[in-house]
GULOSE-833995 format. One record per residue (C-alpha): x, y, z. Coordinates in pm, whole numbers, plus 50000, padded with zeros to 5 digits. Last residue first. Layout:
N
XYZ ...
% end
This chain:
477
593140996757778 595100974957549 596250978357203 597341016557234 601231014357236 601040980257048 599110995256791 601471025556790 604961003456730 603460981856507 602371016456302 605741026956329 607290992456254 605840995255920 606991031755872 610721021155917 610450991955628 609121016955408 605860996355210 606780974954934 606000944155121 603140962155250 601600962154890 599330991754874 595530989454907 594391018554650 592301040054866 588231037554895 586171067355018 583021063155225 582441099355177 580861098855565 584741106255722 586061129155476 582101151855508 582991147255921 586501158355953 585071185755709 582631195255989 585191193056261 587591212456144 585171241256083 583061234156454 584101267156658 580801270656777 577371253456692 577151235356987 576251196356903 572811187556870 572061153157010 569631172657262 570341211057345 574551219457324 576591192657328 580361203157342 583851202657075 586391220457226 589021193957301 587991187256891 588121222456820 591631229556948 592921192756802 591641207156461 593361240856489 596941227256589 597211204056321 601351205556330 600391172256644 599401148656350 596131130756372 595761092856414 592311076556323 591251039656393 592661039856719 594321006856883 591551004857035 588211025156849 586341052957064 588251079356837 586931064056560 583621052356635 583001086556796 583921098056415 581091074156296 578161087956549 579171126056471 578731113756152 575191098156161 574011124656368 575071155956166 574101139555807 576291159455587 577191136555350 579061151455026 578181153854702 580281187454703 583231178754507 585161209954447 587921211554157 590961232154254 593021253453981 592341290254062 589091293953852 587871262353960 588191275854343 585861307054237 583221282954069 583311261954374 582721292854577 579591304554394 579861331054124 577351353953994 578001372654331 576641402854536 572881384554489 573851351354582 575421320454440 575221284354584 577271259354504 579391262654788 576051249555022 577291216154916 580491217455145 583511205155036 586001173454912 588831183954731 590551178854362 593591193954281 593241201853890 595851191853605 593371175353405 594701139653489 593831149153838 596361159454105 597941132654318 599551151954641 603491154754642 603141163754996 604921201954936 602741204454588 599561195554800 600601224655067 601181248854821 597711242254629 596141247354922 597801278355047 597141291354671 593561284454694 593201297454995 593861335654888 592371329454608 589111320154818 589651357754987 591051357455348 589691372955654 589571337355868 592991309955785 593341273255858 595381251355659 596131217055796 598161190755718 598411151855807 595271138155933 595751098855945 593191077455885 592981037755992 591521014655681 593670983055723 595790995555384 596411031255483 594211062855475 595821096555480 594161128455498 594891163455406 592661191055588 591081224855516 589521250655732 588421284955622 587901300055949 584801333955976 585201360855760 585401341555431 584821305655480 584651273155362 584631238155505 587201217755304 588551179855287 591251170655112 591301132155004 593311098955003 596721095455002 597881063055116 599641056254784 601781087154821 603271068055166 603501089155465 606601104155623 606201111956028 604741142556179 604751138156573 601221118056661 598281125356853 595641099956923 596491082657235 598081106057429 596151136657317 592901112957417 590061116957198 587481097057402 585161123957540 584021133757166 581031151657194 581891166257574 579321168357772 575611183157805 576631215658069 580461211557972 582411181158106 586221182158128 587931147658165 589861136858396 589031101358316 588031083358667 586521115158815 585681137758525 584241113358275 583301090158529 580931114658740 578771125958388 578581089758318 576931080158636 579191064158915 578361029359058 579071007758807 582621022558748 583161028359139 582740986359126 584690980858828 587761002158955 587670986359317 588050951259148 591220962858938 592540973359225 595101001559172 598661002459094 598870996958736 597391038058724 596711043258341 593341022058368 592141047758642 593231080858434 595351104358349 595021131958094 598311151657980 598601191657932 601611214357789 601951253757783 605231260957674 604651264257309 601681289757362 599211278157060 596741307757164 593801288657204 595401266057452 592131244257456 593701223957768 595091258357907 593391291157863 589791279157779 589581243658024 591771264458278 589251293258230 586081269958361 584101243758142 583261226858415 583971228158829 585441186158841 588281188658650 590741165258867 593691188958922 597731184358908 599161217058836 602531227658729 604461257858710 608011265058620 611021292958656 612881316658476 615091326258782 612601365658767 609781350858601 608421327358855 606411350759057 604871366958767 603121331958676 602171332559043 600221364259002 598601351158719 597591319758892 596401338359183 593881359158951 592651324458761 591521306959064 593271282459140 592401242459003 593661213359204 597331210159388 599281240359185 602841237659221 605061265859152 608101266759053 611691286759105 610291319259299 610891354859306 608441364659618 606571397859607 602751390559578 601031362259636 599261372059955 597351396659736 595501370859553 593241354659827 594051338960125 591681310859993 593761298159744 596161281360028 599691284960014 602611262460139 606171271260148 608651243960010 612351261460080 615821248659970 618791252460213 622431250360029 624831219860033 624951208859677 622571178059752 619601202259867 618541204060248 614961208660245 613351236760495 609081233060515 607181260560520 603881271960632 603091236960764 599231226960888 598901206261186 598381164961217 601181158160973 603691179561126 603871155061506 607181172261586 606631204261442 603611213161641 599841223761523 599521256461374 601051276161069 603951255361136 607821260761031 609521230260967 613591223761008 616511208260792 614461181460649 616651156860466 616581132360707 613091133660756 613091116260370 610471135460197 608641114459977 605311108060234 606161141660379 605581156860012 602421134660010 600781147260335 601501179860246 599771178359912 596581162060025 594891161260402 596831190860507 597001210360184 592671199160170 592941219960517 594791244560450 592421255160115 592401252359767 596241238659751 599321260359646 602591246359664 604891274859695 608661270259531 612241280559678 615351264959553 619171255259615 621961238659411 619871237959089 619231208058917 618821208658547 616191180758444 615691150158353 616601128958688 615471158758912 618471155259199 618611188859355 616761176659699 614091211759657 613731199259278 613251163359326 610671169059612 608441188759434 608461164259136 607431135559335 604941158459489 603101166459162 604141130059051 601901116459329 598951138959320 598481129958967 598221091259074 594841081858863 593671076959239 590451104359124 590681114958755 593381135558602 594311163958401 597631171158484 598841203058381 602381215658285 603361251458190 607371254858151 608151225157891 610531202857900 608591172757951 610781141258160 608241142958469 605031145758274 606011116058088 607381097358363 604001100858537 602051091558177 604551059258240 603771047858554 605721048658867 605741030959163 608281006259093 609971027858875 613601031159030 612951064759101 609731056659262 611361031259461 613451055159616 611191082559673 609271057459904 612141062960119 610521086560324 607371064560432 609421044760649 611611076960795 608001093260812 606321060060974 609131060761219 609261100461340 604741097361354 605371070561593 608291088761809 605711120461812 602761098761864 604431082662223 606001116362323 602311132162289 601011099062497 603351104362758 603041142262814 598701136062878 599681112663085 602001131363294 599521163563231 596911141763408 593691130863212 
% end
């Protein structure tokens, strides 16, 4: 081909690739407007919080708010949040060429090539960017000053993260843990974000441990799970054929964004969206048993639940202390009743549901743990069901159930832990790890207890439309 030719047909993709960019470049504006937006996006994009991670499955639009949100802060004009007149933030992908194919072709997408104030390539030519790989890219922000979006790729390892004082970092799929550190350190100096957008395809791996599990209840650190039926934008045809063609193991992660350890997950339908609820004011008459699994060394977890007149359970309080004697608990528990205005027994006792083996005495005590709980004002029922299989099965039924037959409030920290934690180990045998919570959840669940039906006419007006409001939230899917 002659160089004329060969000069003609670059000119000819440059001019091309200039059109669909200025086309493509106001996309931005429709997504503000919320034509292309839906509403687990705007919740990740209104959140306050300084850790955010997108869990999401294939096309459940992740990648789109992740740019969205890149481009809103290098243009100054975040909608929810406080825009500063210039900014500098890495977007780091697993490699250049998934940040070619991914999160650089999406930040073009949104990025108006009028804003652009120059592009600096790591190869290929700044004319034609989305057919090299950028190093940065220079955004002109509404208050006049120069914001930067540099690009990173995992694979230059940890030591090219060093040194930069940055406001936010992006994280397109799952880094390894030693460059998120370092970028955590990177945003500390203006006070700064992160926030990842990753399909959890690798396991059970430290962002499963550190982050969805947040074991150590860090306030900033906030997660939402997206998936196909969440995204109004795709085919609904396209979603029922990958659905037939995937095996479970492939939907869970790739059209839920859900994490899958070596046998699964035991409850893969809990969805934090879905199921968790702020605190709200439940009626005395809905009260309908404390469940306990005991412990000494190890947890001592303890729950108050709710039932209301169609039969849906709400988990309301939580105590959930290890190292502490049972009149240690007792008093915590007998606290927390007093605080709900709990129903004691005629007698005077609180009365709780528990684990059979607290009967039991050994050889260093004459007394078993429901004798030591009697002695501090709390009668133990221990005819409890503690068929494994059959309750797992009826709590699945729960959380599987739409609108959701069980609501749990978002102060129960340890339960929702154990529940995102909650794994198969060998056969229908659950992994016998971290499972307090979710033993008593079980022994509430299989008592087959009845509550008093209230009148909903003399129900709170404001709590009636709060359950309206949640079935209609979670009605279809």
């Amino acid at each position: 081909m002659q160089q004329r030719e060969k000069d003609i047909i670059e000119r000819i993709l440059t001019i091309e690739s200039e059109q669909n960019r200025r086309k493509q470049g106001s996309k931005i504006f429709s997504y503000n407007t919320g034509d292309k937006v839906h509403s687990k996006q705007l919740e990740f994009h209104k959140c306050q919080k300084r850790n955010r991670w997108v869990f999401g499955g294939n096309r459940s639009g992740k990648t789109e708010c992740g740019a969205v949100e890149t481009v809103w802060r290098a243009r100054g004009i975040h909608p929810y949040r406080l825009n500063r007149p210039r900014t500098d933030g890495w977007v780091v992908s697993v490699s250049s060429e998934v940040q070619k194919d991914v999160a650089q072709k999406k930040i073009l997408e949104y990025l108006h090539p009028d804003w652009i104030e120059r592009i600096v390539m790591l190869e290929g030519s700044k004319d034609y960017p989305e057919g090299g790989v950028i190093d940065t890219i220079y955004v002109r922000n509404t208050s006049g000053g120069i914001s930067s979006i540099a690009f990173k790729s995992a694979q230059q390892g940890r030591e090219k993260f060093q040194g930069a004082s940055l406001d936010y970092v992006w994280f397109d799929e799952e880094p390894p843990k030693d460059i998120y550190l370092e970028c955590l350190m990177r945003v500390v100096d203006k006070v700064g974000d992160v926030y990842a957008t990753m399909t959890p395809l690798k396991g059970l791996t430290w962002v499963y441990d550190d982050i969805y599990l947040n074991p150590k209840d860090d306030p900033e650190i906030w997660s939402i799970q997206m998936e196909w039926g969440d995204n109004p934008f795709l085919s609904h045809s396209e979603v029922e054929r990958l659905t037939s063609v995937l095996s479970s193991d492939e939907l869970e992660a790739r059209r839920y964004g859900r994490f899958q350890g070596r046998g699964g997950m035991v409850y893969p339908d809990f969805d934090s969206s879905i199921h968790l609820i702020d605190p709200i004011s439940l009626p005395k008459e809905w009260q309908c048993a404390i469940s306990i699994d005991p412990g000494l060394k190890n947890p001592l977890s303890c729950h108050f639940y709710y039932m209301d007149y169609d039969g849906v359970i709400y988990v309301a309080r939580e105590h959930y202390e290890a190292g502490q004697d049972i009149a240690y608990h007792a008093e915590k528990i007998l606290k927390l009743a007093r605080e709900l205005d709990w129903a004691f027994r005629s007698d005077g006792y609180l009365e709780v549901l528990i684990d059979s083996a607290s009967n039991q005495r050994t050889l260093a005590s004459l007394k078993s743990v429901s004798d030591l709980f009697y002695e501090h004002g709390i009668v133990c029922n221990t005819k409890v069901n503690k068929d494994l299989f059959s309750g797992v099965a009826r709590v699945r039924e729960l959380f599987r159930s739409r609108p959701p037959r069980i609501y749990i409030f978002k102060t129960c920290t340890n339960m929702i832990r154990e529940i995102k934690g909650y794994a198969w180990g060998h056969g229908d045998t659950p992994l016998k790890r971290d499972d307090h919570a979710m033993d008593e959840l079980r022994y509430f669940v299989m008592s087959k207890l009845e509550t008093k039906k209230p009148n909903p006419k003399k129900n709170n007006g404001l709590l009636i439309k709060h359950k309206q409001k949640l079935i209609r939230k979670n009605a279809t899917f």
